[in-house]
N, C-alpha and C positions, 0 to 999 in steps of 0.2 A: 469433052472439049468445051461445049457452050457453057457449062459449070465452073470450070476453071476459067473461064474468060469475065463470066459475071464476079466470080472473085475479084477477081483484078482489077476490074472494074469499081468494086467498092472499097478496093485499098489505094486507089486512083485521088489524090486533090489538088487545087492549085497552092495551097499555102501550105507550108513547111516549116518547123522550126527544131533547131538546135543548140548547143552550146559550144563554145570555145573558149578553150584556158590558154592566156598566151603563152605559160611556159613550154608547152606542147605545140604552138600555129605552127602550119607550116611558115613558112618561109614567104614574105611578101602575100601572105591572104587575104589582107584588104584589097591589093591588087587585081587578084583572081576573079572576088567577088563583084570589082564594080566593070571587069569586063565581060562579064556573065549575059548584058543586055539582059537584065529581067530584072525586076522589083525587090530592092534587099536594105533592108535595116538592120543596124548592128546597133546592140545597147552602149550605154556608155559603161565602161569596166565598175563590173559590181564588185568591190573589194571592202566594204562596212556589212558584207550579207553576214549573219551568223543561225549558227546550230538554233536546235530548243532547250542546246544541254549551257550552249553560251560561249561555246568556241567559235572562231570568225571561221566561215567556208572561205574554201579556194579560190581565188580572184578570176574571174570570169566574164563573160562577154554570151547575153544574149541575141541571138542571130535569127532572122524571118526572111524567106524567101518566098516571094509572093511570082507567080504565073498568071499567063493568062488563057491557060486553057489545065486541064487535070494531068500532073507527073505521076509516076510511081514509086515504089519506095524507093527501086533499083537504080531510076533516072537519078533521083536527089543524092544516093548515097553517093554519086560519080561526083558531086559538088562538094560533099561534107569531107569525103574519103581526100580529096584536092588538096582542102585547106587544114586537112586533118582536128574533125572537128567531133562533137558527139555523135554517133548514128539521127538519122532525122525524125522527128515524130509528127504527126497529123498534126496540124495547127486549127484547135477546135473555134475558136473566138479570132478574126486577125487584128481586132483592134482592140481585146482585153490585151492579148499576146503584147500588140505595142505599149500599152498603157502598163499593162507589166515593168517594163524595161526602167521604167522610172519608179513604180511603186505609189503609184499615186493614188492608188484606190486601197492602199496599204499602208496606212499611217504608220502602224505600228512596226512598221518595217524598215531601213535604210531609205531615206529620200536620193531620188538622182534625178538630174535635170535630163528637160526634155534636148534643151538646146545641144547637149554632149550627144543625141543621139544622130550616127550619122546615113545616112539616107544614099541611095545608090539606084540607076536605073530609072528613075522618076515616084521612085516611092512616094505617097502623096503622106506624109506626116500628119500635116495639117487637121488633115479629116480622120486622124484618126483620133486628134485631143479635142473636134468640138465638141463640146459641154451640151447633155441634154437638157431639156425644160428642168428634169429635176436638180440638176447637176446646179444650173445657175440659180437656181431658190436657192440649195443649198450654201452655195457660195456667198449671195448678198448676204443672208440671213450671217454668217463669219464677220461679214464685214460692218456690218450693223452692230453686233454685237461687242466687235473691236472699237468703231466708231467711241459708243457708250463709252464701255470699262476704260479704254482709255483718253478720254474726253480729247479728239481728234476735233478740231477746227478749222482746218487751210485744208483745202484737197491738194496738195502740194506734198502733203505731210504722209498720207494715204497713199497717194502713189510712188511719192518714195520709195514708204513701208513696200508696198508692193511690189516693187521693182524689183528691191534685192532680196526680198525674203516670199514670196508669193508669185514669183513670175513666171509659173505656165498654169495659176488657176486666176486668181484674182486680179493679176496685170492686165491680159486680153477682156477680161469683160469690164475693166472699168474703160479700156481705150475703146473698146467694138460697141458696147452697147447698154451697159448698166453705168456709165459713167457718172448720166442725169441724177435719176435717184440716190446715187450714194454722194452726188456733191448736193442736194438738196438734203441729206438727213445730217452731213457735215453742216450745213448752215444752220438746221435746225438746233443742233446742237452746239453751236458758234452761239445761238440767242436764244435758247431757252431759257425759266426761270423756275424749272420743274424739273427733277429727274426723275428715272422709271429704274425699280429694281431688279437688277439681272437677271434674279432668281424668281422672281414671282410675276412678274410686268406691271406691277401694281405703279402707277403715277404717284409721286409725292412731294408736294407742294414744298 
């Protein structure tokens, strides 16, 4: 008995994740899921996903359901089995899982926005797109390098750029906190009479 209980124990977590293909939802499952009272993200519909062979996969919607204390498989499948959804599996990462949903650590993959994703229960989203120390190097260092190659002058112009084509990496950190520095290498760049070459960083008069 104490065997079997330590099992269960270790098949025991608070986050869960699944998939749902709408041709298969039940019936009214976004419903279901935002009366659940507990923590749930649904992806925005991944329908540009494709094979390795280069067929497009089946249109689909990834789902997280987040607790606040440890379910089991049996609990969760009472929620999936509901919405008629994939069986559950252990959710190893909950905020690679979220950051999955969009692809964003996946260039090479279908981009989806973050904003399409929709949130249930008080899912905190938010925190699960803040940008590490590394994240934000990496990101100016884009933006600098954008700046240059394409000789960007008006931060007006940059956050345009940004808005529509960069808005859940490089839009919040020009508005939250790297704003300074990238409108200071815009100016610098406004009044230079040297450029520096992309590939080499070499200055050249």
């Amino acid at each position: 008995m104490a065997k079997a209980q330590r099992k269960d124990e270790q098949n025991r977590t608070m986050n869960w994740t699944c998939v749902q293909y709408p041709e298969s939802a039940a019936e009214g499952w976004r419903e279901i899921l935002s009366e659940l009272q507990v923590k749930v993200a649904v992806s925005p519909l991944h329908d540009k996903d494709v094979n390795p062979d280069g067929t497009v996969k089946k249109a689909h919607h990834h789902i997280v359901i987040s607790f606040d204390g440890n379910k089991s498989y049996e609990q969760v499948c009472e929620i999936t089995e509901a919405i008629k959804a994939t069986i559950p599996q252990r959710c190893k990462s909950l905020k690679g899982t979220v950051r999955y949903m969009t692809h964003m650590d996946n260039p090479e993959k279908a981009q989806y926005s973050k904003s399409e994703i929709t949130a249930y229960g008080g899912f905190d989203l938010d925190s699960m797109f803040t940008p590490t120390e590394t994240d934000r190097l990496v990101h100016v260092e884009e933006m600098i390098d954008f700046i240059i190659q394409n000789d960007v002058v008006e931060l007006i112009d940059m956050l345009t750029y940004a808005k529509y084509h960069k808005h859940d990496t490089w839009f919040p950190l020009l508005v939250n906190s790297c704003g300074y520095i990238i409108g200071q290498a815009i100016k610098s760049q406004r009044h230079k009479k040297t450029r520096v070459d992309s590939e080499t960083g070499e200055i050249i008069g």
